[in-house]
C-alpha positions as CSV (number, residue, x, y, z in Angstrom):
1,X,0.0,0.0,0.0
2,X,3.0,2.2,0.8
3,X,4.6,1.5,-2.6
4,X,1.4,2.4,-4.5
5,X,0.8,5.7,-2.6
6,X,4.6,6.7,-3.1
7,X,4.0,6.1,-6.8
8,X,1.0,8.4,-6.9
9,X,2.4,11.0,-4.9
10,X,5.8,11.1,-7.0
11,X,3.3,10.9,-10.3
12,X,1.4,14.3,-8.8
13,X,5.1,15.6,-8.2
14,X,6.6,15.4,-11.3
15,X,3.0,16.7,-13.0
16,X,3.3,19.4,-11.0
17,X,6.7,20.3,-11.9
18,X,6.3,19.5,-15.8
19,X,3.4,22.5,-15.4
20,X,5.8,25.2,-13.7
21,X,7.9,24.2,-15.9
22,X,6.1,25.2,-19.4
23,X,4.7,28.0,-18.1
24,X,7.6,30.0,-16.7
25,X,7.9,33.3,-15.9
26,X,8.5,35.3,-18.7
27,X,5.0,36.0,-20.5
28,X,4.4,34.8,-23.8
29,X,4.3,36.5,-27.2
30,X,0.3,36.0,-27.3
31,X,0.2,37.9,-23.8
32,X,2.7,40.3,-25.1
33,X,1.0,41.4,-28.2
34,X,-2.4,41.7,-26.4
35,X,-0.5,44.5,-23.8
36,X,0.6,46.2,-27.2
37,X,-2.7,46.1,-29.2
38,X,-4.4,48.8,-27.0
39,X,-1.6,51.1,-27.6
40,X,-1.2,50.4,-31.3
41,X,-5.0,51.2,-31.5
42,X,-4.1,54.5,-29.8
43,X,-1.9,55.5,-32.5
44,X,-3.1,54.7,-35.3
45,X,-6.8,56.4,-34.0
46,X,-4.9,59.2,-34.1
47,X,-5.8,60.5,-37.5
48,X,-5.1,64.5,-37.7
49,X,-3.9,65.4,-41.0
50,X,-2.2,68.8,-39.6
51,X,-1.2,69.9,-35.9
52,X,-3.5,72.1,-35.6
53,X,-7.0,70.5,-37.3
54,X,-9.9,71.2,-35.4
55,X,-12.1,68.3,-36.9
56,X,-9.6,65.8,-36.3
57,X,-7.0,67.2,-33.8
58,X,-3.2,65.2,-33.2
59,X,-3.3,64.2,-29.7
60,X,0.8,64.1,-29.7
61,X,0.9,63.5,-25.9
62,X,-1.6,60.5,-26.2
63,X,0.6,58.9,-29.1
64,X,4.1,59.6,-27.1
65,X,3.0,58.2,-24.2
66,X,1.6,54.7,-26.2
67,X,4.4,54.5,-28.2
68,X,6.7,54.9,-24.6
69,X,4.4,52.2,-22.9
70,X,5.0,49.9,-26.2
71,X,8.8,50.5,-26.3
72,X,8.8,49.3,-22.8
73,X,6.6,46.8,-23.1
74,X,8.7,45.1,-26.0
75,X,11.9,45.5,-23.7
76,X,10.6,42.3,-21.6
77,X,9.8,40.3,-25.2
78,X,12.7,37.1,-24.7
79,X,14.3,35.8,-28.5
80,X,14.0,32.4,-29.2
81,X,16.2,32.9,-32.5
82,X,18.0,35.7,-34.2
83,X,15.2,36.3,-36.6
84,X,12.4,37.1,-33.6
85,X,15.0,38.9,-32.0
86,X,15.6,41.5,-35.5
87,X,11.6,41.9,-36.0
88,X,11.6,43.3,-32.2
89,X,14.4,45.4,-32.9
90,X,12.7,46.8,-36.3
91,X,9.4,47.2,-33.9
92,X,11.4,49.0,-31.1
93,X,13.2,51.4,-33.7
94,X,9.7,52.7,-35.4
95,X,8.1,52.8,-32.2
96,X,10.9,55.1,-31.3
97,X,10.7,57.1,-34.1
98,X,6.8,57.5,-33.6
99,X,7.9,58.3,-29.7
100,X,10.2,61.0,-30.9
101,X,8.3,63.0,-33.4
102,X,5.1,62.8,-31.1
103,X,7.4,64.5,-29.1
104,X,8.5,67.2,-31.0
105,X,5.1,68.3,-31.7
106,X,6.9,69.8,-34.8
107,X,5.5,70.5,-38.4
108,X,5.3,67.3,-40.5
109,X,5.5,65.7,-37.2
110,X,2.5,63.9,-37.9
111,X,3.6,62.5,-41.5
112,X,6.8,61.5,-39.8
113,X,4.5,59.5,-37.2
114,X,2.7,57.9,-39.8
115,X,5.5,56.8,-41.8
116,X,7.1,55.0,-39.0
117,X,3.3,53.4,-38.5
118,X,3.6,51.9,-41.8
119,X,6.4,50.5,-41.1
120,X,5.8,49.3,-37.5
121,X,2.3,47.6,-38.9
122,X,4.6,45.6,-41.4
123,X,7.3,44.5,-39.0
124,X,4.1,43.4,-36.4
125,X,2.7,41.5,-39.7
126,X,5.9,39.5,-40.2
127,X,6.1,38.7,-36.6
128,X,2.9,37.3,-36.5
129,X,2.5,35.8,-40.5
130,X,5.6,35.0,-41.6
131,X,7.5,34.4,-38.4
132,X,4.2,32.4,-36.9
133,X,4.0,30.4,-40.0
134,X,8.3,29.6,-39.6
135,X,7.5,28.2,-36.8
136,X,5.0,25.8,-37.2
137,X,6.8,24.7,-40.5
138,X,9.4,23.8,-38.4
139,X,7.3,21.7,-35.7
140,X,6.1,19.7,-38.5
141,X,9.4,18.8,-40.8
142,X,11.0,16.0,-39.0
């Protein structure tokens, strides 16, 4: 009876321990890339086609402080491989770019926020198409 309840317990054990153990403590790209997706909605929301439009006003403060909260947010993204690890640089660089001319609150400001949009919506696309896809390519080939 002893030998049976050992076997159980040390089955419960190492269950246990396989569970800690895939979940760790660094989040997940999934969890992530929800954090980001509110702040990527805020600015790209952020429409104005001049500084000063009073239909559709700029809110530069708004987009600085998303594109801060999103540069910090990607700081605690871990690399599996070299290629995850150059699409989170490309992401950190245009979100820094966005950060900085939100910041300015300059002329052409706003084109130069939504240039470096562009391009931050295409390096978040290969992440999640082209990257996602690698990877299950590679479960799959023996």
């Amino acid at each position: 009876m002893k030998v049976k309840n050992f076997f159980v317990a040390g089955i419960i054990a190492s269950a246990m321990f396989l569970t800690g153990a895939t979940t760790g403590f660094a989040a997940s790209d999934q969890e992530l890339c929800s954090k980001q997706r509110v702040n990527f909605l805020k600015i790209k929301m952020n429409n104005g086609l001049l500084p000063n439009d009073e239909f559709a006003p700029y809110n530069f403060k708004e987009v600085a402080g998303a594109a801060k909260e999103m540069i910090a947010v990607e700081a605690k993204r871990t690399h599996n491989d070299k290629t995850h690890a150059a699409i989170s640089k490309m992401v950190t660089v245009h979100l820094a770019k966005i950060q900085e001319a939100a910041q300015a609150e300059a002329v052409g400001a706003v084109e130069v926020a939504g240039h470096a949009l562009r391009f931050l919506e295409l390096s978040c696309k290969a992440c999640h198409k082209v990257y996602d896809t690698e990877k299950k390519n590679r479960k799959m080939s023996p």
